[in-house]
C-alpha positions as CSV (number, residue, x, y, z in Angstrom):
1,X,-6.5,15.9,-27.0
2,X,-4.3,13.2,-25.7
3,X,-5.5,10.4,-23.7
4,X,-6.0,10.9,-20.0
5,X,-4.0,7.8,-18.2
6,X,-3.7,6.6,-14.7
7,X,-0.6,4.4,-14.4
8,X,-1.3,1.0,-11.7
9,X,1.6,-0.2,-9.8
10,X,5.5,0.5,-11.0
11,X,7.5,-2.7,-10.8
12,X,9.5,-3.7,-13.9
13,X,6.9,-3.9,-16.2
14,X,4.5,-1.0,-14.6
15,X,7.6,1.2,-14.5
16,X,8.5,0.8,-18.5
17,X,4.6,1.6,-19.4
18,X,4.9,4.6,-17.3
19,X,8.0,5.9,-19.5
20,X,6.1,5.3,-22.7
21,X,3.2,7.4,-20.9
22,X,4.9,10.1,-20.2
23,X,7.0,10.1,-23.2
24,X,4.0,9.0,-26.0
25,X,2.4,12.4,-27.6
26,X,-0.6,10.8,-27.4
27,X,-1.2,10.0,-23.8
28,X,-1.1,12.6,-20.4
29,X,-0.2,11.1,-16.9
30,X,-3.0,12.1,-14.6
31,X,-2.3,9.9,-11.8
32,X,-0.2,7.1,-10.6
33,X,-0.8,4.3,-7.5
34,X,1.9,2.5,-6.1
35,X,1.8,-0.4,-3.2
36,X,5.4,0.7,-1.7
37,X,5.7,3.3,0.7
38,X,8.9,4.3,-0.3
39,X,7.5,5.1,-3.7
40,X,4.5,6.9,-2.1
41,X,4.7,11.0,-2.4
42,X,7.5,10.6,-5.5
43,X,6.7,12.7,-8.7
44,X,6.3,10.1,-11.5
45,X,8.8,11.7,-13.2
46,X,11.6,10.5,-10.6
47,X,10.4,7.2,-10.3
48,X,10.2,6.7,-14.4
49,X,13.6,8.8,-14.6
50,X,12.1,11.4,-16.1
51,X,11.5,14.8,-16.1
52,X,9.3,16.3,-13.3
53,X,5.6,15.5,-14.4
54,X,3.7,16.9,-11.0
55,X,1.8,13.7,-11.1
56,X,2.5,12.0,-7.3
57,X,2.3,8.8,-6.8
58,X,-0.3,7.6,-4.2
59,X,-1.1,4.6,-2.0
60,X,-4.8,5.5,-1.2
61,X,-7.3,4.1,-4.0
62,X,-9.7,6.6,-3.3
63,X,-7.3,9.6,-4.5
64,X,-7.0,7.1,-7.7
65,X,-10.7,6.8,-7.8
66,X,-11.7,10.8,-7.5
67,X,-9.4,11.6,-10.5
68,X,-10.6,12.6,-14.0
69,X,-8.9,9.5,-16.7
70,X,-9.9,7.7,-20.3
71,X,-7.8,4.6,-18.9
72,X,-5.8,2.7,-16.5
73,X,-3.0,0.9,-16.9
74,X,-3.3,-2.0,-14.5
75,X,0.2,-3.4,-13.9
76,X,0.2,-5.3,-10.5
77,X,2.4,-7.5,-10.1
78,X,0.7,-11.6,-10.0
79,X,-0.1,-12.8,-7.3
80,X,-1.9,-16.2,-6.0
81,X,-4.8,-16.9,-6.4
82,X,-5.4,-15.7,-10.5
83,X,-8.2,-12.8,-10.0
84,X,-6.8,-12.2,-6.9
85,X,-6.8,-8.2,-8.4
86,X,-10.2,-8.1,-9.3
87,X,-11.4,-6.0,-6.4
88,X,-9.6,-3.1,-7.5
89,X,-10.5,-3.6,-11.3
90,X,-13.9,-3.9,-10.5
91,X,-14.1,-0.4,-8.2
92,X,-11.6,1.2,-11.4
93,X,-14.4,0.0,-13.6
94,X,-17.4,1.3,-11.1
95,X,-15.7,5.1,-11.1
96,X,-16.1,5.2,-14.6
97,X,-12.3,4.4,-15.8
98,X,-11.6,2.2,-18.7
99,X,-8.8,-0.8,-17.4
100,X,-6.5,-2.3,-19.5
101,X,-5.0,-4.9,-17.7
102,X,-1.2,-6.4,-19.1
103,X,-2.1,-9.9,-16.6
104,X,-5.0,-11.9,-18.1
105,X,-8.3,-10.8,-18.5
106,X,-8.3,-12.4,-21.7
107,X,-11.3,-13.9,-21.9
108,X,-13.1,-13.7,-18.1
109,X,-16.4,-15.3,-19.2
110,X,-14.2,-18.9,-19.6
111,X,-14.7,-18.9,-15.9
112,X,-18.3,-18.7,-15.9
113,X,-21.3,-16.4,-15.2
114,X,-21.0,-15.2,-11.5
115,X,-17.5,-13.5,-12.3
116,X,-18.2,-12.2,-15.5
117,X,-21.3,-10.4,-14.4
118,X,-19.9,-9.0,-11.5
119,X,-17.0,-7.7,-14.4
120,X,-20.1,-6.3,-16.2
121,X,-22.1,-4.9,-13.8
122,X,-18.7,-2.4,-12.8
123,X,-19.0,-1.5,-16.4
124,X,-22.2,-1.1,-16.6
125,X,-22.3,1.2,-13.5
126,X,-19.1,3.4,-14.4
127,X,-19.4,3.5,-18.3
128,X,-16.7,1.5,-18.7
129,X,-14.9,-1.0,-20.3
130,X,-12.3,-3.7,-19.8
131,X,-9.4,-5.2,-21.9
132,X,-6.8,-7.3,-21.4
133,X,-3.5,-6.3,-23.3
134,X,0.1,-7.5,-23.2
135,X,3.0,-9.7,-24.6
136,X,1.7,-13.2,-22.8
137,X,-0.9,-13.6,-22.8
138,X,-2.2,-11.1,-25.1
139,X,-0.4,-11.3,-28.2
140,X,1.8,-14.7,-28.9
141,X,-1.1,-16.6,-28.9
142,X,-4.3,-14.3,-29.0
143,X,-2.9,-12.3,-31.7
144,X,-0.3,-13.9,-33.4
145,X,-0.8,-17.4,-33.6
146,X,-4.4,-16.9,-34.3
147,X,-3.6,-14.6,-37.7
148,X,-0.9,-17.2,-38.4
149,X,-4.0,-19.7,-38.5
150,X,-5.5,-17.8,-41.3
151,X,-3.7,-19.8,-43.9
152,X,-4.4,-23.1,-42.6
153,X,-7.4,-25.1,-44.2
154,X,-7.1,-27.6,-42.0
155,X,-6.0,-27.0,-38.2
156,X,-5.0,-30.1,-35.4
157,X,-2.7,-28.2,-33.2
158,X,-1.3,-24.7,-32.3
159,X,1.8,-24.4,-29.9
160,X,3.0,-21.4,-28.8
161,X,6.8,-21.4,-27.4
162,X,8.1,-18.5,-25.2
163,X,12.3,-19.1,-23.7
164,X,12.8,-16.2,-21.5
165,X,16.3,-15.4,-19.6
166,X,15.1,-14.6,-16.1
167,X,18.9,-14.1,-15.0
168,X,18.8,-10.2,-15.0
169,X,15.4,-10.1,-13.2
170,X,16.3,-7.9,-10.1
171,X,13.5,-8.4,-7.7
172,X,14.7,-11.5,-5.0
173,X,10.3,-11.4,-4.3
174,X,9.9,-12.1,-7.7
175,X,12.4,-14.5,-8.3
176,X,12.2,-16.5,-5.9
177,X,8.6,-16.1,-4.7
178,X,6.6,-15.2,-7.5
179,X,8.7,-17.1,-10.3
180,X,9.4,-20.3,-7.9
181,X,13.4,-20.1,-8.6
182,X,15.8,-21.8,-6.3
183,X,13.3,-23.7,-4.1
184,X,14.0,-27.8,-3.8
185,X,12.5,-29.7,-6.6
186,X,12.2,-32.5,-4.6
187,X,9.6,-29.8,-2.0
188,X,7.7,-28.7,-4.8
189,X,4.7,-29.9,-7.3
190,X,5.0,-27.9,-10.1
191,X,1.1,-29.4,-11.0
192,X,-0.1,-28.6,-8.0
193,X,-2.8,-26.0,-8.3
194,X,-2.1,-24.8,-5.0
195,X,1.8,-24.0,-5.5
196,X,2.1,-20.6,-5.4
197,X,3.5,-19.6,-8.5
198,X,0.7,-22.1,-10.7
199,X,-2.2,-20.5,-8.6
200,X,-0.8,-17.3,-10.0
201,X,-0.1,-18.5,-13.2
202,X,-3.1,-21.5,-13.9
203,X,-5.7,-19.2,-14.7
204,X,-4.3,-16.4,-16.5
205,X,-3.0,-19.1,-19.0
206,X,-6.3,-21.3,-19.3
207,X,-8.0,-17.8,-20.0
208,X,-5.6,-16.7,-22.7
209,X,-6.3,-20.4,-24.5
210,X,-9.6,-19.6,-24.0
211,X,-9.9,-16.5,-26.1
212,X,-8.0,-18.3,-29.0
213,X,-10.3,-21.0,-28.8
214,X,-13.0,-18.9,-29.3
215,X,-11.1,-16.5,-31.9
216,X,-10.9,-20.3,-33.5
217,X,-14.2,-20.9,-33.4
218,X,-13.6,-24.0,-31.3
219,X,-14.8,-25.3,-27.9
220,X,-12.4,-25.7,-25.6
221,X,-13.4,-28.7,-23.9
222,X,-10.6,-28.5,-20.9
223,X,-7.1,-27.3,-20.0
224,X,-4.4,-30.1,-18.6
225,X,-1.1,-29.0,-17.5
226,X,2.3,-30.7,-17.7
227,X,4.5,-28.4,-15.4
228,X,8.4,-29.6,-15.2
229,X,11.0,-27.7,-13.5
230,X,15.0,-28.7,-13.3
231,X,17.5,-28.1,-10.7
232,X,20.7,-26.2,-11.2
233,X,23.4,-27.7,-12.8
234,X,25.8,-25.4,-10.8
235,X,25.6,-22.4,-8.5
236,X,24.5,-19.6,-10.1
237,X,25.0,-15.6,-9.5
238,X,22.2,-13.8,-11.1
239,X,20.8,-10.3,-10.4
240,X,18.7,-11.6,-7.9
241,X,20.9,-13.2,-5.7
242,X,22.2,-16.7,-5.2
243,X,20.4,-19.9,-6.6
244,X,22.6,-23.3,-5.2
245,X,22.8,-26.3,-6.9
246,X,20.2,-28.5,-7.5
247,X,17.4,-26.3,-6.7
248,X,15.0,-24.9,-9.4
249,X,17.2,-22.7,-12.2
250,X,14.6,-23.6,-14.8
251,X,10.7,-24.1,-14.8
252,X,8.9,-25.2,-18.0
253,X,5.0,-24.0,-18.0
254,X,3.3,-26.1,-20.1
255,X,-0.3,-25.6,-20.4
256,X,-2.7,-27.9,-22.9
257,X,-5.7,-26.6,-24.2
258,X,-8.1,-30.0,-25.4
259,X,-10.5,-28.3,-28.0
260,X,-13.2,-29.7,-30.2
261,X,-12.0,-32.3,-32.9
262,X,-8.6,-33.5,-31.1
263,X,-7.1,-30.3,-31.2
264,X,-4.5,-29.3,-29.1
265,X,-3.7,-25.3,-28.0
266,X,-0.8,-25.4,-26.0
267,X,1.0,-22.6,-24.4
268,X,4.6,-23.7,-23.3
269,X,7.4,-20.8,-21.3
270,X,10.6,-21.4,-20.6
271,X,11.7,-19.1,-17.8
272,X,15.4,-19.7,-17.1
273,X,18.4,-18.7,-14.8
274,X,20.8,-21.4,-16.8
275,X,20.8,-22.6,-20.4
276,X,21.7,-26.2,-19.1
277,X,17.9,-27.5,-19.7
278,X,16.8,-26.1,-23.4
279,X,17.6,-27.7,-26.8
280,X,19.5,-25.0,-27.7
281,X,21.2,-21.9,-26.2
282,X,19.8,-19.3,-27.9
283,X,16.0,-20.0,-28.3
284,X,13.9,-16.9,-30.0
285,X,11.6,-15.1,-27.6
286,X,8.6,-17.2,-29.2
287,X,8.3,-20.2,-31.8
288,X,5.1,-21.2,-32.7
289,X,4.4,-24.7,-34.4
290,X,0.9,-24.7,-36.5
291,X,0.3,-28.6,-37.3
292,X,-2.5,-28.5,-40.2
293,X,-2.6,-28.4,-44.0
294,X,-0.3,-26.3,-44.2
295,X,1.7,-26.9,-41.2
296,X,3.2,-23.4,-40.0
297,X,6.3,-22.5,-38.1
298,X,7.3,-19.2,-37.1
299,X,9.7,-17.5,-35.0
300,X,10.2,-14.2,-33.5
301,X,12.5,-12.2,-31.7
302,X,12.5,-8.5,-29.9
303,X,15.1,-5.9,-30.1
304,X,15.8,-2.5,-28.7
305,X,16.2,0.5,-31.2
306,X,19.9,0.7,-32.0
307,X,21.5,2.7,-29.6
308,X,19.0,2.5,-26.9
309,X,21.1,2.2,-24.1
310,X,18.5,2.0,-21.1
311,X,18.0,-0.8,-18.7
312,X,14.5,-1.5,-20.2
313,X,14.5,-4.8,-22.0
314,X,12.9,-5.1,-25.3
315,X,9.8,-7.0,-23.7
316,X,9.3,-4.5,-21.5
317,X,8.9,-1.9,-24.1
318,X,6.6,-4.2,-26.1
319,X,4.3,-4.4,-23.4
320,X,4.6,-1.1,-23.2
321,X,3.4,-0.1,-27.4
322,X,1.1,-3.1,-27.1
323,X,-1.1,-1.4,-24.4
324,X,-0.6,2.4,-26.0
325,X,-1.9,0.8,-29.0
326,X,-5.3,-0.8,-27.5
327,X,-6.0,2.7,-25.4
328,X,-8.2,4.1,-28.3
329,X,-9.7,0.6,-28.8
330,X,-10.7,0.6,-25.1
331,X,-11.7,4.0,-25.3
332,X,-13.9,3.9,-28.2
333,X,-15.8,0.4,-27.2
334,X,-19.1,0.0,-25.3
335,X,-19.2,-0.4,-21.8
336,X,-18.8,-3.6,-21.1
337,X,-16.1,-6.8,-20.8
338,X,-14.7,-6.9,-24.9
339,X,-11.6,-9.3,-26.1
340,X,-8.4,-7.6,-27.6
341,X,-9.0,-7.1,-31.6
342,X,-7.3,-10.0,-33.2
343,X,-5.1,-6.6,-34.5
344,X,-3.8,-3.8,-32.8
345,X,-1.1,-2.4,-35.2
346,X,1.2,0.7,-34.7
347,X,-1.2,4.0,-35.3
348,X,0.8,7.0,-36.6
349,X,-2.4,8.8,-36.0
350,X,-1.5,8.1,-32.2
351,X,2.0,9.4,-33.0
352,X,1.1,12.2,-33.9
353,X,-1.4,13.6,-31.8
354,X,-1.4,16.3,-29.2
């Protein structure tokens, strides 16, 4: 039988895990929730550009609640402060719905006892478990870098590099509230904690260096940050709308992970309206830079299936497979709070089941 699924929230990345839903032989769409009311009432189908699926979307949680699902697919979109969604994971978790989540939830017990037990307890209560599954965090450094690791006797650092083109993002919100594009540099701190898009971002990304830490074996003793962002070296049109000169085209998130023995775990994205500020013009999606005996450097790169001529961006169908292929992990655990397996690989069992 295929995996009963409830898909969270439709916004670029919500919308492209719904498609693989509906599409994947292995997974049913039983219900979806949106935030918008203009989405509210729409068959799923419609909004995925689909076929008609009889699935409506919703606004009210308890509709979401009542229903009969294996998982949810939480999807909301960030917003300040980090764990700022955890009210509706916890009552998911309480009706007895596994949540995988594609924001964070990497490793919730780095922030200490009183919100991990409050995680647990909904677990405990509904049956249920959580996961945290995605591109980054989830994969680049949880995944990836840590089985890159695995041929180094000796470890000092691990940096993982993400450059992503933010210039066909469609959302003005997101751009230019979430993301932090085309405000003053000069108005912001980019190291402020209290700047909106690091509140969003602080946490999720101390968490993610958190669970490679401990994949590591390591103590992570803290997390610094070293935050830059760069005006724009012209105006720019994007799909977003207008960014002037000289405010931000271009914000570098760098956080630093200080570990046990002098090691550094660092997480550094490049989100970018302009390719003015990067050592090169065409960076890979992610280059990571092992320092150790060996030293390790990697890069990697996403592509759409030849011919695929859909608006959905090769990250966004990544995301996608990466949270079809943690359902039955979710699925199959104990109740309970458990970490992404350091694999996840593509399951043709999954591909062919009905």
């Amino acid at each position: 039988m295929a995996y009963r699924v409830i898909q969270w929230a439709t916004g670029a990345m919500g919308k492209s895990c719904l498609r693989t839903v509906i599409d994947h032989p292995s997974t049913e769409l039983v219900g979806l929730y949106v935030y918008g009311e203009a989405k509210a009432g729409r068959d799923a189908g419609d909004i995925a550009r689909r076929g008609a699926t009889g699935v409506l979307a919703t606004r009210d949680i308890d509709e979401i609640l009542a229903l009969d699902a294996d998982v949810v697919i939480h999807a909301a979109r960030l917003a300040p402060p980090y764990g700022s969604h955890d009210a509706e994971i916890l009552a998911l978790l309480a009706s007895g719905k596994n949540v995988i989540s594609i924001n964070g939830y990497s490793d919730p017990s780095h922030w200490g006892d009183a919100r991990l037990a409050a995680l647990e307890a909904a677990c405990a209560k509904g049956g249920s478990t959580l996961m945290g599954a995605g591109l980054n965090p989830g994969f680049a450094a949880e995944q990836l870098a840590a089985v890159a690791s695995g041929v180094c006797s000796e470890l000092d650092a691990i940096e993982v590099i993400e450059s992503v083109d933010c210039r066909a993002v469609r959302s003005p919100d997101y751009v230019f509230g979430v993301l932090g594009f085309g405000q003053d540099p000069a108005s912001v701190d980019p190291n402020d904690p209290d700047w909106g898009p690091a509140s969003s971002l602080n946490g999720m990304y101390a968490e993610a260096l958190a669970a490679l830490a401990k994949r590591l074996n390591l103590t992570l003793e803290r997390v610094d940050t070293n935050h830059r962002v760069f005006g724009a070296s012209q105006e720019l049109s994007i799909a977003a709308g207008t960014i002037a000169q000289g405010t931000i085209s271009h914000v570098n998130w760098r956080w630093i992970g200080r570990a046990e023995g002098g090691r550094d775990l660092i997480i550094s994205i490049h989100w970018f309206m302009e390719t003015a500020h990067l050592e090169t013009e065409a960076p890979p999606l992610w280059s990571l830079r092992l320092t150790g005996q060996p030293s390790v450097r990697m890069t990697l790169d996403l592509d759409k299936r030849p011919g695929d001529q859909t608006p959905t961006s090769a990250e966004q169908w990544a995301v996608a497979g990466s949270v079809i292929n943690a359902i039955p992990h979710v699925v199959a655990a104990p109740p309970g709070v458990m970490t992404r397996p350091l694999a996840t690989p593509f399951d043709g069992a999954l591909a062919r089941r009905a």
